[in-house]
N, C-alpha and C positions, 0 to 999 in steps of 0.2 A: 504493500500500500504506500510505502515513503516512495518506493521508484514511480509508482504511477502520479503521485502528489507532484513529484519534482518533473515528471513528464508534461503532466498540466501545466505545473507556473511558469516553467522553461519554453511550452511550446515546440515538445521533442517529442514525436512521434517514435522516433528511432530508436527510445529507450523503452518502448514498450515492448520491443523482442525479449526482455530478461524478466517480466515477469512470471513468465510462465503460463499459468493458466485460467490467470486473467487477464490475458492480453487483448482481449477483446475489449473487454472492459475497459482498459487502458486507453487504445485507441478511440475507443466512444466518446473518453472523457477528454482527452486529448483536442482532439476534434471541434467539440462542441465548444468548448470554449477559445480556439483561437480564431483572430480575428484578418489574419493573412498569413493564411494558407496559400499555396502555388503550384503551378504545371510543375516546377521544377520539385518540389518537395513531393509531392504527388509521386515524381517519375523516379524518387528515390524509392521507394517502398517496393520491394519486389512480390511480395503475396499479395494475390488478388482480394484479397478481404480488404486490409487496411488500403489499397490503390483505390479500391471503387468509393470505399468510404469518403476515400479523402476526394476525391472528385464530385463526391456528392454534395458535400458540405462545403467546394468551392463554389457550384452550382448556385448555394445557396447565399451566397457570401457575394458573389456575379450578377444575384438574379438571371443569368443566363442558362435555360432551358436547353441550350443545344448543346451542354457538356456532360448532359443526362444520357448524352449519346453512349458516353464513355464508360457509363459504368454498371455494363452488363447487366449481371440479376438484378442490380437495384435501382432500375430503369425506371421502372412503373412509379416504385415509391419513390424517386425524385421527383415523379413528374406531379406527383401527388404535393410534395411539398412547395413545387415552383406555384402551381395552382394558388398554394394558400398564400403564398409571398408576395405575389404577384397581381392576386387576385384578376389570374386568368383563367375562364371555369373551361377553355379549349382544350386546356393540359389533362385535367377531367377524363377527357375523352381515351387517353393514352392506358389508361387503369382497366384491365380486362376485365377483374372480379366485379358481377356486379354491382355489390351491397357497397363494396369500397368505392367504386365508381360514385355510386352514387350518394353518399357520405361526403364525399371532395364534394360535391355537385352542391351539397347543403351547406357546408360548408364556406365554400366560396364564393356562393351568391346570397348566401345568411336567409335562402327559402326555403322556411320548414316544411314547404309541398313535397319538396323531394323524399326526407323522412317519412310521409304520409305514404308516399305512393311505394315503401317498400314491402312489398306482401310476406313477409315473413319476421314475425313478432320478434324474434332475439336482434335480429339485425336492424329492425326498427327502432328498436330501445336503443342500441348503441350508438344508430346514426345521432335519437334525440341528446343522449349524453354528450357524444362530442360537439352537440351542438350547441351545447352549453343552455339547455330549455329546460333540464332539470334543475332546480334551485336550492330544492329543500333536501337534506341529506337520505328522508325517512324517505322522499320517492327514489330514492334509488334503488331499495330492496323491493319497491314496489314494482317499480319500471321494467326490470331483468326477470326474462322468464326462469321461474323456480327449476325449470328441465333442460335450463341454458348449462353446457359442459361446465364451461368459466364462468358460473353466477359469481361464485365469491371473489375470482378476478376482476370480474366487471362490475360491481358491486363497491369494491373498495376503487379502482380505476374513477369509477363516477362520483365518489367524494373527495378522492385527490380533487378530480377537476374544479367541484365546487370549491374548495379549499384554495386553488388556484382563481378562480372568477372572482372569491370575498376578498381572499388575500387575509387569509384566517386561520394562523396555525394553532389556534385552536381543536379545527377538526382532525387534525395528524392523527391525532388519538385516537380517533374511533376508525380509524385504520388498523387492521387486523396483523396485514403480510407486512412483518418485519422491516422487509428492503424497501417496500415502496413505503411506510411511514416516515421511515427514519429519511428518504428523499424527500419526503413533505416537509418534515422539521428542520431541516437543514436547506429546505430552497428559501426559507420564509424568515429563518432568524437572522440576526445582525452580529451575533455573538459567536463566535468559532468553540466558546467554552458550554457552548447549548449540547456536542458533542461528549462531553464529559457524562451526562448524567445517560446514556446508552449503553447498557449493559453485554459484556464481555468487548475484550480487546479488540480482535477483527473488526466489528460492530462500530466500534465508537472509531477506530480510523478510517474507516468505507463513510462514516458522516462527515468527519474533518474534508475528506476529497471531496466528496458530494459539495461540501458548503464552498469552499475553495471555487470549484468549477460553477456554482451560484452566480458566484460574486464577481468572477470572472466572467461569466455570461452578461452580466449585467454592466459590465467596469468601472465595478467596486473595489476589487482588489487591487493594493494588499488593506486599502483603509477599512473597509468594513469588517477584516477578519480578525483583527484583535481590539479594535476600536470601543464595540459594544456600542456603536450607531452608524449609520450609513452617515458617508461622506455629502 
């Protein structure tokens, strides 16, 4: 976790080959938080996991759709993400699956007709969630069909989000799945020392990264990480 820490704040993708077996991870977090990325840094990466990624997320950084070209299996979902950056609902179209098709489609043009018009109740609930038209926490065990594979996936998924809409980490807590709470806690606080009170070691250093790459997302850091208030 110190190597991926120091791969985030550094903006070194290249150091995520020695973690091991969360190298994925690495590169995710990596990623997500820098803010120029390049062809050339890209063309260093010889696995095609971390190259498409990293093309991806120039894509995004570009706004340019036609570098979606380049990264093979992750074609679709770039073009799904240009769509929402963009707010071009053409790219939509690029997305073969239909539910996700048409998800983007709601998404992007913020018409909840398109959720209406999907005939199949799990995937309808999920369009409304990501479409942020759930409000209240309690509809969210409402909303997820009880015979849905991933109810309790989707179920805490759909209070992140509202967590994310209030900007209310408050509801972290009634987050069940470990990893994804402690992402809630740690997207929302200002205090790197919020990390401290998460129980076993692994755990409380997967928050300190989580919070880091935050704050970094946001370019807060390094002020908001030990500061105990946003810059």
């Amino acid at each position: 976790m110190k190597l991926i820490c120091l791969a985030t704040i550094n903006g070194n993708p290249l150091m995520c080959d020695k973690v091991g077996d969360l190298n994925s991870y690495c590169y995710e977090t990596v990623f997500s938080a820098m803010k120029n990325i390049s062809e050339d840094l890209c063309e260093k990466l010889s696995d095609s996991f971390p190259k498409n990624l990293c093309y991806h997320e120039l894509a995004k950084i570009r706004k340019d759709p036609s570098i979606c070209n380049i990264t093979e299996g992750r074609y679709q979902w770039c073009c799904g993400d240009l769509a929402e950056i963009t707010k071009n609902y053409k790219l939509c179209e690029e997305i073969d699956i239909y539910f996700e098709r048409t998800e983007c489609l709601a998404e992007v043009t913020g018409n909840l007709s398109f959720c209406e018009a999907i005939d199949i109740n799990k995937y309808k609930s999920a369009c409304l969630i990501k479409l942020g038209k759930i409000t209240d926490v309690k509809e969210c065990e409402e909303v997820v069909p009880k015979n849905f594979p991933t109810y309790s996936e989707e179920v805490q998924e759909c209070i992140l989000k509202i967590a994310l809409t209030r900007e209310d980490v408050s509801l972290c807590d009634l987050i069940k799945a470990k990893e994804t709470r402690i992402r809630c806690i740690a997207k929302f606080s200002d205090n790197i020392k919020v990390c401290e009170k998460v129980e076993g070691i692994f755990w409380e250093d997967f928050c300190k990264v989580e919070f880091i790459k935050s704050a970094m997302e946001k370019d807060l850091y390094p002020f908001a990480t030990y500061a105990g208030k946003r810059a």
